[in-house]
C-alpha positions as CSV (number, residue, x, y, z in Angstrom):
1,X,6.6,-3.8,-26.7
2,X,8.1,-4.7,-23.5
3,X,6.5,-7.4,-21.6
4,X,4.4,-5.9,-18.2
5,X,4.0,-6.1,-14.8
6,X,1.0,-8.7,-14.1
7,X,-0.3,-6.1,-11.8
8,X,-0.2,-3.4,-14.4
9,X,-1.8,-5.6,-16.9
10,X,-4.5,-6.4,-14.7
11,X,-5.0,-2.4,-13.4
12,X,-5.4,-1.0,-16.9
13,X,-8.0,-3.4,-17.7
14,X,-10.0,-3.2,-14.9
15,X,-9.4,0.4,-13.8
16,X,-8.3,2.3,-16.7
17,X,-10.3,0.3,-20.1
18,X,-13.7,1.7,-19.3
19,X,-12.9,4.7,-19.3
20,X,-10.9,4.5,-22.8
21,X,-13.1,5.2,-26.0
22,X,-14.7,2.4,-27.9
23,X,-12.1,2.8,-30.4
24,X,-8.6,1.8,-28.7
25,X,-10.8,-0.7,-26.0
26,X,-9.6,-3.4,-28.6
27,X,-5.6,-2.1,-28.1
28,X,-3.3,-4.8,-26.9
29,X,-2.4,-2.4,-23.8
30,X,-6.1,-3.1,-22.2
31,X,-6.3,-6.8,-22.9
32,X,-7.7,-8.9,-20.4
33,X,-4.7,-10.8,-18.3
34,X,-4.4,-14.0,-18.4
35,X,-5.2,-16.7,-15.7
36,X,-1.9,-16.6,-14.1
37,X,-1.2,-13.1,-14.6
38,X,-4.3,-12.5,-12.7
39,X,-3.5,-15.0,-9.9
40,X,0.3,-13.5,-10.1
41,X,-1.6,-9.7,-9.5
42,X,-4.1,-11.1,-6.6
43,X,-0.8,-12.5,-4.9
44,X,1.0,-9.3,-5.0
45,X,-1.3,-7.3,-3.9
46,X,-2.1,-9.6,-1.3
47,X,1.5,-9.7,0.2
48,X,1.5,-5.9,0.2
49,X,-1.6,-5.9,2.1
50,X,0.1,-8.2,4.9
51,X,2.7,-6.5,4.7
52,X,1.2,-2.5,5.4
53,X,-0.8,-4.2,8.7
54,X,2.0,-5.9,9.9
55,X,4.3,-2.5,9.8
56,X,1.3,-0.6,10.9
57,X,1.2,-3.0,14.2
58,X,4.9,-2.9,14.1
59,X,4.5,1.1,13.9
60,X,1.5,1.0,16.9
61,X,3.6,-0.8,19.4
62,X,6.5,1.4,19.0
63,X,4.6,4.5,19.3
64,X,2.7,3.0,22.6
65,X,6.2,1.7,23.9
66,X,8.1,5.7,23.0
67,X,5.0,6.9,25.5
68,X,5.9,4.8,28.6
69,X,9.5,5.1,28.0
70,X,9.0,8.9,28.1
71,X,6.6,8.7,31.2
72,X,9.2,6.4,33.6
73,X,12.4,8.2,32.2
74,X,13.6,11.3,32.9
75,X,12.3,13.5,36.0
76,X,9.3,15.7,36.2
77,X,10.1,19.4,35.2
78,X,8.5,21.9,37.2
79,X,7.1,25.0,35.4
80,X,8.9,28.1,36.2
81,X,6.8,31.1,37.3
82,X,6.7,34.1,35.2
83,X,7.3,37.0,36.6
């Protein structure tokens, strides 16, 4: 079989192996990963972690700075009366 992600390894042994019957728990698939898979799969999912907050402040500031752009730019429109 092709060799796997060290995050995959890691997910289907944790996540997905208790809920597999008794029987195939012993398949190569949910083996426990190995030291530095496990540190390889912590690292990853670190770096995504910083990753999401830094867009998300990234994506904060831009919505906060598209609000005060719109507020100083352009001129105040005056509603029309209906008649």
């Amino acid at each position: 079989p092709p060799a796997e992600k060290s995050e995959k390894i890691a997910e289907l042994h944790k996540n997905i192996r208790p809920y597999v019957p008794e029987e195939f728990q012993s398949n190569p698939i949910y083996a426990a990963p190995s030291k530095e898979q496990g540190e390889d799969a912590k690292a990853a999912k670190q770096a995504r972690r910083e990753h999401r907050a830094a867009m998300a402040v990234a994506a904060k500031a831009t919505l906060n700075r598209r609000g005060r752009d719109a507020e100083n730019a352009g001129h105040p429109v005056q509603k029309k009366s209906r008649k």
